[in-house]
N, C-alpha and C positions, 0 to 999 in steps of 0.2 A: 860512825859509831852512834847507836841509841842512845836515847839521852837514860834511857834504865842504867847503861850499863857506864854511861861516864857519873854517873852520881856512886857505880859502884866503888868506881876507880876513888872518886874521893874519898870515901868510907874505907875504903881499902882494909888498914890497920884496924880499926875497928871492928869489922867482918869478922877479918884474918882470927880474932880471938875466940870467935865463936864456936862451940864442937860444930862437927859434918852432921850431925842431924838435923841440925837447925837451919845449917846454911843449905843442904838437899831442900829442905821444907819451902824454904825462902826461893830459891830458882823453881819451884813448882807451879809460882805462879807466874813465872815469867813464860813468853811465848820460845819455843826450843831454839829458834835461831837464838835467841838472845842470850839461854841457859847456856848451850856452846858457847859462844863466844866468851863467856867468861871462863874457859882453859887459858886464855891468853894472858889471864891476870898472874896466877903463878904457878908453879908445880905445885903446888897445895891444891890449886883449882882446877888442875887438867883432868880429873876424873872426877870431880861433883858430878857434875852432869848427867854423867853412864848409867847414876842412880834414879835417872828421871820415871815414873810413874804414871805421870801427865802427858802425854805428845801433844803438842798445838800446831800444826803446819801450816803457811799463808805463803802463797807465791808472788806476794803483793813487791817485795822489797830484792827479787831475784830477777836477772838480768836476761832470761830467758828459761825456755820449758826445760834444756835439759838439766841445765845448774841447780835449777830446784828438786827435780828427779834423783841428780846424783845426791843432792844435801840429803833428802828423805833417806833415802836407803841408807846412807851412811851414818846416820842416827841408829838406824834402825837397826843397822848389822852390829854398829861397836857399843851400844847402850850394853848394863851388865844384864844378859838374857836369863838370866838367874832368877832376876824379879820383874814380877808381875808387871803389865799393864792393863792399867785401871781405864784408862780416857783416853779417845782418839779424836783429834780434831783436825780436820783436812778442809781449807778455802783455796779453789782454785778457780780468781777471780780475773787472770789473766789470760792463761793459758787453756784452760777447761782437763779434765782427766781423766784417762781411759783404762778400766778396768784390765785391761790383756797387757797392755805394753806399760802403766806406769804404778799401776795399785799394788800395794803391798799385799799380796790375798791374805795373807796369815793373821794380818788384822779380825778378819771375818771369821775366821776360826778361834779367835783367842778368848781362850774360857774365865779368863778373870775379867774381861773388858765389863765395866759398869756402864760407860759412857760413851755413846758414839754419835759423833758429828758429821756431814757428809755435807757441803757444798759444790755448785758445780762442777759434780760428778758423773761419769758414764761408765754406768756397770756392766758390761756389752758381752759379758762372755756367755756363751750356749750355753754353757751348765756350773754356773757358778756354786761352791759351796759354803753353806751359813751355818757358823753352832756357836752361837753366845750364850751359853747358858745362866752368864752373871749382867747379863745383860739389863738394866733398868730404865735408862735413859739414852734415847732414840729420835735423833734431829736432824732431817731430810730437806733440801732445799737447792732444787736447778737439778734433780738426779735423773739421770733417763737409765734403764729397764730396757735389757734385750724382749724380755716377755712377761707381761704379768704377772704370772706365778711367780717369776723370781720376785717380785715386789713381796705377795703372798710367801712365799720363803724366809726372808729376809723378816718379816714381822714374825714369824711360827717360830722361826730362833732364838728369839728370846722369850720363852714360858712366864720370866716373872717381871716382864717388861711394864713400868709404873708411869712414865710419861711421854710420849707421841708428839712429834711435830712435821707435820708436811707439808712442805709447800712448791708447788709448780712441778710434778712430778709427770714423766713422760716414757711412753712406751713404745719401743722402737717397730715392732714388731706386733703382730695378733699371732695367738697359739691357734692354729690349724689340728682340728682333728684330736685336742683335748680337753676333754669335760676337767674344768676345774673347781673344786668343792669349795665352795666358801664356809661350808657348815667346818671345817676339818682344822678350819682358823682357830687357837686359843688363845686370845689376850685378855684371858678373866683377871688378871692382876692390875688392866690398866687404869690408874686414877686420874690420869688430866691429860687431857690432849687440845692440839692445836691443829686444825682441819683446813688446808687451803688447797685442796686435791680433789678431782672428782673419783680417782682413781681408790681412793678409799673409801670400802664400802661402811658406812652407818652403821648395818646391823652390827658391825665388830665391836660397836664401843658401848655396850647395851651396859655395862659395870660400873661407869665414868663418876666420878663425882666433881670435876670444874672442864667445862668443854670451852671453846672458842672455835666458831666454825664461822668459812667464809660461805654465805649462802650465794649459791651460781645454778640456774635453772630448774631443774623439778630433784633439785639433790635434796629431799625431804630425809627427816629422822621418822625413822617406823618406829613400831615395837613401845613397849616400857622400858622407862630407864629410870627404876627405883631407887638410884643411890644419887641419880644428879643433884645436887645443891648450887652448882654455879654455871650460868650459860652466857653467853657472850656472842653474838647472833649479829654478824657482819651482812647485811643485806646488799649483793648486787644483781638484783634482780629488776625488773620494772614491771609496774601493773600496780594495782588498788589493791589484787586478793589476797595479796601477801599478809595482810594483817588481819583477816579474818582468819585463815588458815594458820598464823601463827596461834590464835587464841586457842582451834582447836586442836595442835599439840599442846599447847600446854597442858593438857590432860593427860600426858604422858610423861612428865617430871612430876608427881607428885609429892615429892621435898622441895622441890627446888625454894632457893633462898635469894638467889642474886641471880635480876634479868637485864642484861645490856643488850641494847640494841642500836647498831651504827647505820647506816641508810648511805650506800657511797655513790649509787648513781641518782641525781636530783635533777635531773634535766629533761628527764621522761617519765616525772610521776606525780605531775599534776594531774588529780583526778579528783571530783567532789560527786562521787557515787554516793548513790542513798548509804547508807550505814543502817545495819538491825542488829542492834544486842542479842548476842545468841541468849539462849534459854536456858542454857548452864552455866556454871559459875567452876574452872578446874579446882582439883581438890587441894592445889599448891597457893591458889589465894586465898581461899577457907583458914588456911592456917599453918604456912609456912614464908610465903614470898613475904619478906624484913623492903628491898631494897630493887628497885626499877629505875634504868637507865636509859633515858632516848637522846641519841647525840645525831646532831645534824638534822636536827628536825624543825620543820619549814610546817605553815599552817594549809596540809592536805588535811580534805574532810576527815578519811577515813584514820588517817594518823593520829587527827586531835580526838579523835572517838575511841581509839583503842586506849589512848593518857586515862580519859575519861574512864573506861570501862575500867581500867586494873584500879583507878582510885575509888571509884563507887563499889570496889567487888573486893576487894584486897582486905583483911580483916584483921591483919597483924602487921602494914604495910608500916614501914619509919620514914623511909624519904622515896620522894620520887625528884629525881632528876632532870630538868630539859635542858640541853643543849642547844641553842639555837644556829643553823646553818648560817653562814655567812651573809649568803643571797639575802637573809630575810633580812627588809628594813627596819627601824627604828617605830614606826607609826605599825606595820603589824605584828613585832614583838608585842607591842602594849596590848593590844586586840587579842593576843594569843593568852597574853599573864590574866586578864584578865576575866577571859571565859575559864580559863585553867582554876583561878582561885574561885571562883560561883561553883565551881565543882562540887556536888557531896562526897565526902569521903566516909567511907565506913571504918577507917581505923580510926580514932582520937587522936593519936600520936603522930600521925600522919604528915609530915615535914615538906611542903612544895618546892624545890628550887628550881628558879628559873633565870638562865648563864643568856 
């Protein structure tokens, strides 16, 4: 027994007093194994649950693939079908999941769904069908894709979809012999996404206003993205040019407010290339960028030259942030703080911290 559900047992009485809308409310945030199992407390609580609105599925605590299979569907069938489902959330961390033999499809069709969850998942069917129309929140992570387009599907189904999360996203299959439109993609409603996928194309997220993207080969952002105010810029790439080339997107946030920058491979990017201050200055240092973040940052020429550049150019900047990498020692921390603090800065207000 959960320990959720033995602290219910000692409550018991106290619960028991409560109206059903409260106590429904209360198992909503419990994960559905757990909400079942409180039918065992009494006939009073053998049909709370049917009320569930929330699905939370995890195969972690199940003794095998099909016991978890049969528990899903058995939610699924005796829940009251009367009322809506809002949230779907499926972890299949032991077992993995396959779209034809264990997926509930009707999930994918359910027009109230706000919330959808998918971990390792396999959506494998040739012609699967998507229509979330209340669809808003969209979290992908270990999913593998018979074919592209269904990925491209599967995002078109929700029109008023507000936040994106991808991560490690895989395609079983290339489409032979169809042109696929990516212009024909609508997610103008999206405002924050989380990008660990090359499979997602960039141009889609041109509305964004807080991004978090892991950066992996030449998966550059095109285009303007006039509403961005928050980026979050996970660097795994290697090479020096990354940081000139990041300066000149920043010409293409011009709101932008908050720049984070993580650096995750440090083992092949020792380089002390000449560094040249471009000859422009983007329009988001002029007078937007508050707030600059470099985590995991180690004294590369070109690294300590771009700190430099955003504080000499930044006009409205409040703090900048260093994070110092692990590897770096104690004698060139101080060598770093202290060309760091000789810096000019162009804001007044301008806050150094250095971790």
């Amino acid at each position: 027994m959960t320990r959720r559900l033995r602290l219910l047992f000692r409550r018991k009485d106290r619960l028991s007093s409560l109206p059903d809308e409260l106590l429904e409310h209360i198992l909503s945030y419990l994960p559905t194994k757990d909400a079942v199992a409180t039918s065992f407390l009494s006939k009073r609580w053998k049909s709370l649950w049917r009320s569930q609105l929330n699905l939370r599925f995890d195969d972690k605590s199940f003794p095998d693939r099909f016991s978890f299979r049969q528990f899903m569907y058995s939610v699924i069938t005796n829940r009251d079908n009367t009322l809506p489902i809002l949230s779907f959330y499926l972890n299949c961390r032991r077992y993995g999941f396959n779209y034809n033999t264990d997926f509930p499809t009707s999930i994918l069709t359910t027009k109230t769904l706000s919330v959808l969850r998918l971990k390792r998942v396999t959506l494998n069917q040739d012609d699967p069908c998507f229509d979330l129309p209340s669809l808003k929140v969209l979290h992908l992570e270990s999913v593998a894709f018979t074919y592209y387009k269904h990925l491209m599907e599967l995002l078109s189904a929700g029109p008023i979809l507000e936040e994106l999360k991808v991560k490690d996203l895989t395609v079983n299959k290339r489409t032979l012999g169809v042109r696929i439109s990516r212009d024909g993609l609508s997610i103008s409603n999206l405002l924050r996404a989380d990008i660990s996928s090359h499979l997602i194309d960039l141009d889609w997220l041109h509305n964004i206003h807080h991004l978090r993207l892991k950066q992996q080969g030449d998966h550059y952002l095109t285009g303007m993205f006039h509403n961005l105010t928050h980026m979050e810029l996970i660097f795994d790439v290697r090479g020096w040019f990354k940081w000139l080339q990041l300066i000149k997107l920043l010409k293409n946030f011009p709101k932008l407010q908050t720049l984070i920058i993580d650096e995750v491979d440090m083992v092949h990017n020792y380089s002390n290339r000449e560094w040249k201050d471009p000859k422009f200055v983007p329009e988001c240092l002029l007078s937007h960028l508050t707030t600059c973040s470099l985590r995991n940052y180690s004294r590369i020429n070109c690294k300590l030259q771009f700190a430099k550049y955003i504080m000499k150019n930044s006009r409205v900047l409040s703090t900048m942030t260093i994070r110092c990498a692990k590897l770096v020692d104690t004698n060139t921390k101080l060598k770093m703080l202290k060309e760091l603090t000789l810096c000019p800065r162009n804001s007044a207000t301008c806050k150094l911290l250095f971790i």
